[in-house]
C-alpha positions in Angstrom: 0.0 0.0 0.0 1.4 3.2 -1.0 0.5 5.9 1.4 -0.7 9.7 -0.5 1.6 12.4 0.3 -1.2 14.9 1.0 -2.7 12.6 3.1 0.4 12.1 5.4 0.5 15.9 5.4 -3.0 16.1 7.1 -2.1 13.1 9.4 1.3 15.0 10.8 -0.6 18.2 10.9 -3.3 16.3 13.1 -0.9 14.5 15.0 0.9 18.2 15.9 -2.0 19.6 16.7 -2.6 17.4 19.3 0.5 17.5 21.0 -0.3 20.0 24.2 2.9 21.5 25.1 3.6 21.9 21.3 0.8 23.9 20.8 1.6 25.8 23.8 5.4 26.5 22.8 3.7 27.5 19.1 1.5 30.0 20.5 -1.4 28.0 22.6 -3.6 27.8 19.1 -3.9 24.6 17.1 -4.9 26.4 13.8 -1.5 28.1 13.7 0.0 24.2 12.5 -0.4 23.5 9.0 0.3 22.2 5.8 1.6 23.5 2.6 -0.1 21.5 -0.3 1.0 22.1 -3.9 -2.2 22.8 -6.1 -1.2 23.3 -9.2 -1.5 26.0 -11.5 -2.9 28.4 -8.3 -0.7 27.1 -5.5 3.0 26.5 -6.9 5.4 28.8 -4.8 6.6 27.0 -1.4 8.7 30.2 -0.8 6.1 32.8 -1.4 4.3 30.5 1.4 6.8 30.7 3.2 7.0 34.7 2.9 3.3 35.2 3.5 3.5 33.1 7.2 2.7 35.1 9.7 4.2 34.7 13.1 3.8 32.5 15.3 3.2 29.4 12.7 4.4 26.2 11.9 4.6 24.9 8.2 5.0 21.4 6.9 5.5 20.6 3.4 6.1 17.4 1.6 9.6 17.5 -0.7 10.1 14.1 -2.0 9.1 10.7 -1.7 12.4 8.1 -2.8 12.0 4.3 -2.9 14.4 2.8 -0.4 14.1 -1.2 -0.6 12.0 -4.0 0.0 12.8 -3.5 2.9 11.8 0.2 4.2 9.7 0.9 0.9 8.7 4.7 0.1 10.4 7.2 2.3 8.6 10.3 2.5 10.8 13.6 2.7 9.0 16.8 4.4 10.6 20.0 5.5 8.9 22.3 8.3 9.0 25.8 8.6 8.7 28.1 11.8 8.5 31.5 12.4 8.2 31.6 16.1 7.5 34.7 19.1 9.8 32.6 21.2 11.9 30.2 22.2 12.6 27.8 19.0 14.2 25.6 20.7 11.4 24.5 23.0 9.4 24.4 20.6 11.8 21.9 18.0 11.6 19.6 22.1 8.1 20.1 21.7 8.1 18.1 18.5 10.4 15.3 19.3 9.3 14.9 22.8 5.8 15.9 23.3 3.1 12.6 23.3 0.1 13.6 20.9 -3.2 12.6 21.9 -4.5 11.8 18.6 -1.6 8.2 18.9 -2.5 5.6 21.6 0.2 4.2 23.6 1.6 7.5 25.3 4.8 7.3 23.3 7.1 10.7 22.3 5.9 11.7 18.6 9.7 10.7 18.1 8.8 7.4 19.1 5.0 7.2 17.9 3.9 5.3 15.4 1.9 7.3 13.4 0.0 4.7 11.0 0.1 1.4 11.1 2.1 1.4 7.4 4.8 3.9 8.7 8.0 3.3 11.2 8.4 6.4 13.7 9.1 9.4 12.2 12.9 10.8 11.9 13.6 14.2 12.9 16.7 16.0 11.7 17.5 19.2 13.7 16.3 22.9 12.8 18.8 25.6 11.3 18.1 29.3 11.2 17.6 30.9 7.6 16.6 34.1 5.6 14.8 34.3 2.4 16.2 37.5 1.0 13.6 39.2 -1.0 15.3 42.4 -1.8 19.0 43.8 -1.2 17.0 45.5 1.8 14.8 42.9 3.3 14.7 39.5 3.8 12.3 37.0 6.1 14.2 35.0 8.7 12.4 31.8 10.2 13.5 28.6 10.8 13.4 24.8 9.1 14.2 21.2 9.4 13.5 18.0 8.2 10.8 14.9 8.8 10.9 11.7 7.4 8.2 9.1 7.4 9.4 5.6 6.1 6.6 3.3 5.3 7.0 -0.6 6.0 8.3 -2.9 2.8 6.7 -5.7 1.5 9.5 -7.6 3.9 8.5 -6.3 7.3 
């Protein structure tokens, strides 16, 4: 079973939302995590979406999906995106360590399995960055990685 990018994006954005001290550490409202769907022809420009966030919110978009091996199958590539009021560091604890209610078990998101066709989700670290518009302006926030690795036909 291959799983549809845009629906892994609703299920992370679901998941996020659901995680308390995330949402607290984002700005204490849910609707501020979303997820950046290409839409081809009106919705094409990941970095004008990234211009227009207002802050504080918390972006994800998908990037790539790579075949691994019978073994892993698909791997699903995202990048998130955070312009945040605070402290971006709690909030990148937030989404390792925090438990979302919307998984049972009470296990970390790190550690959550998500869907029953996916392993727990990889998180890579944050970096800060600037999208320079103009010689005179530019839009700092902040990105990093998720990966969601769906079983193989061999596990």
């Amino acid at each position: 079973m291959i799983l549809n990018d845009d629906d892994l994006l609703d299920l992370v954005v679901e998941t996020w939302r659901s995680m308390p001290n995330l949402v607290a550490a984002i700005g204490d409202d849910p609707a501020v995590i979303v997820a950046y769907k290409f839409d081809y022809p009106s919705v094409v420009s990941l970095a004008k979406a990234v211009e227009a966030m207002q802050a504080p919110q918390l972006m994800l978009a998908h990037v790539r999906t790579t075949i691994a091996n019978r073994k892993d199958g698909l791997v699903h590539e995202f990048i998130w995106y955070c312009k945040a009021r605070g402290n971006i560091g709690a909030i990148f604890f937030n989404l390792r360590e925090d438990v979302p209610a919307s998984v049972p078990g009470g296990m970390k998101f790190k550690h959550a399995q998500i869907h029953d066709q996916l392993l727990p989700p990889m998180l890579d670290g944050y970096e800060a960055t600037a999208l320079v518009l103009t010689e005179q302006s530019s839009i700092d926030f902040h990105k990093g990685g998720l990966i969601l690795t769906e079983r193989g036909i061999d596990t």
